[in-house]
C-alpha positions as CSV (number, residue, x, y, z in Angstrom):
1,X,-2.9,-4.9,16.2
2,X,-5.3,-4.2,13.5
3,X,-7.7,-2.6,16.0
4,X,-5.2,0.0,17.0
5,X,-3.7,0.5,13.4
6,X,-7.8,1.3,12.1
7,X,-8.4,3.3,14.5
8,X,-4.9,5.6,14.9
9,X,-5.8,6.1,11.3
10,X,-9.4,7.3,11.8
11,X,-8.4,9.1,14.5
12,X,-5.3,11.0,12.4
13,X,-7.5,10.9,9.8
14,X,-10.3,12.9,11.3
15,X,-8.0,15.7,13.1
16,X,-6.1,16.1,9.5
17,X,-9.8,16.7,7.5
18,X,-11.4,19.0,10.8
19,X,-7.9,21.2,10.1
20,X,-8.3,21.7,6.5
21,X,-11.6,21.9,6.5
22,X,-12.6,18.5,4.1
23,X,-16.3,18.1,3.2
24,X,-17.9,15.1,2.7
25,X,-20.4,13.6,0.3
26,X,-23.9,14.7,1.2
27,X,-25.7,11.2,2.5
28,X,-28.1,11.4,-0.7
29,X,-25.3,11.1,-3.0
30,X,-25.1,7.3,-2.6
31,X,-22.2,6.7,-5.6
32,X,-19.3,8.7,-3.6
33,X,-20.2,6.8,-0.6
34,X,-20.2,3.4,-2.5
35,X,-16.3,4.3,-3.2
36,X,-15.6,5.6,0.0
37,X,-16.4,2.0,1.5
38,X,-14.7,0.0,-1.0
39,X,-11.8,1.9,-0.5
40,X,-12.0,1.1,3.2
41,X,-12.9,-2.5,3.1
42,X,-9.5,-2.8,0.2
43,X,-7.6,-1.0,3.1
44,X,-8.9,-3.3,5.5
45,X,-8.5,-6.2,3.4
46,X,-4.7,-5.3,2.9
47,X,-3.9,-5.2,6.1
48,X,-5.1,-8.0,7.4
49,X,-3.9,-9.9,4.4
50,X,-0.7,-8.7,5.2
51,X,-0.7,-9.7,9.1
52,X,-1.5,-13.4,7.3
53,X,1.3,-13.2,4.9
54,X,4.1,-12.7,7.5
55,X,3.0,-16.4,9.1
56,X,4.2,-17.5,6.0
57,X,7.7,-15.8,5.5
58,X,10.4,-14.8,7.4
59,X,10.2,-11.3,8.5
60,X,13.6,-10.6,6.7
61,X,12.1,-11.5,3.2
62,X,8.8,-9.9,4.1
63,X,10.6,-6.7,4.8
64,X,12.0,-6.5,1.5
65,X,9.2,-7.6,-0.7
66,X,7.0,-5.2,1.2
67,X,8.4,-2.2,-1.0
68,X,7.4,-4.1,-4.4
69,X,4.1,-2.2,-3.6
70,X,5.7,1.0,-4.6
71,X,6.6,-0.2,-7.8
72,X,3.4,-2.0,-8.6
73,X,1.8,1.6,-7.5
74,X,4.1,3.6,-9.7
75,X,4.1,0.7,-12.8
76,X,-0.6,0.9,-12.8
77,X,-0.3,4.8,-12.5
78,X,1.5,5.1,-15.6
79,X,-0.2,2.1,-17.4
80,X,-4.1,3.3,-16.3
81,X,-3.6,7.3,-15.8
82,X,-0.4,7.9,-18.3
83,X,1.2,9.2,-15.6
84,X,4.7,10.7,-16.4
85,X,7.7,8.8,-14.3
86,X,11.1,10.4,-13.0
87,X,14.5,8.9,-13.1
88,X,14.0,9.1,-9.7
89,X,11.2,6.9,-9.6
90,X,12.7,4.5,-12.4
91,X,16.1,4.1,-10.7
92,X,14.4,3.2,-7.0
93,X,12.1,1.3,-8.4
94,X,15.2,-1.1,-9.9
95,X,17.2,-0.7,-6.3
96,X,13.9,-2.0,-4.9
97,X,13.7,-4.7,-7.1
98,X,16.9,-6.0,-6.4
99,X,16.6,-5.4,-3.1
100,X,13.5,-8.1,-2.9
101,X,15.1,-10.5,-5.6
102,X,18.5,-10.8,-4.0
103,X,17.5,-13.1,-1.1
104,X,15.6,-15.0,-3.4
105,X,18.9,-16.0,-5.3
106,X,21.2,-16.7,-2.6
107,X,18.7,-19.3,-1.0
108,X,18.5,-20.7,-4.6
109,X,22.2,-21.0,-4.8
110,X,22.4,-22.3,-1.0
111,X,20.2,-25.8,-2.6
């Protein structure tokens, strides 16, 4: 599963930098390349953390803490790069929320 996930993304990847035309980092420019593979082994890491993680869930509750991410995303962007929110953002970032901490409360109630 991972296998074809990596490399559907390489391969989408690829097509989508040959169309616009995306350079890379010349070979001798080591620093650009050093973050170019940590960001790949995070991505790898991530999604094979997240295979792992479903053995130990149901798939209902995984679905719906899966979008936490977003917030998380959204919550280090404005705390690191000051970056400026929308309601948008603020308002589906609380439906989000409740959407992951509502099954959490009706099992508690169901002990």
């Amino acid at each position: 599963m991972m296998l074809l996930d990596g490399s559907s993304t390489f391969t989408i990847g690829l097509i989508g930098s040959l169309i616009i035309k995306e350079t890379l980092p010349p070979l001798s420019n080591i620093s650009p390349w050093i973050w170019i593979i940590a960001f790949a082994v995070a991505n790898l890491s991530a999604s094979f953390l997240l295979i792992r993680g479903f053995k130990y869930i149901e798939a209902q509750t995984g679905s719906l803490i899966l979008p936490m991410e977003i917030i998380f995303a959204s919550l280090f962007g404005f705390i690191f790069f000051r970056e400026v929110l929308s309601i948008n953002v603020y308002l589906g970032g609380i439906f989000i929320f409740l959407a992951a901490t509502l099954p959490a409360l009706k099992s508690s109630d169901n002990q």
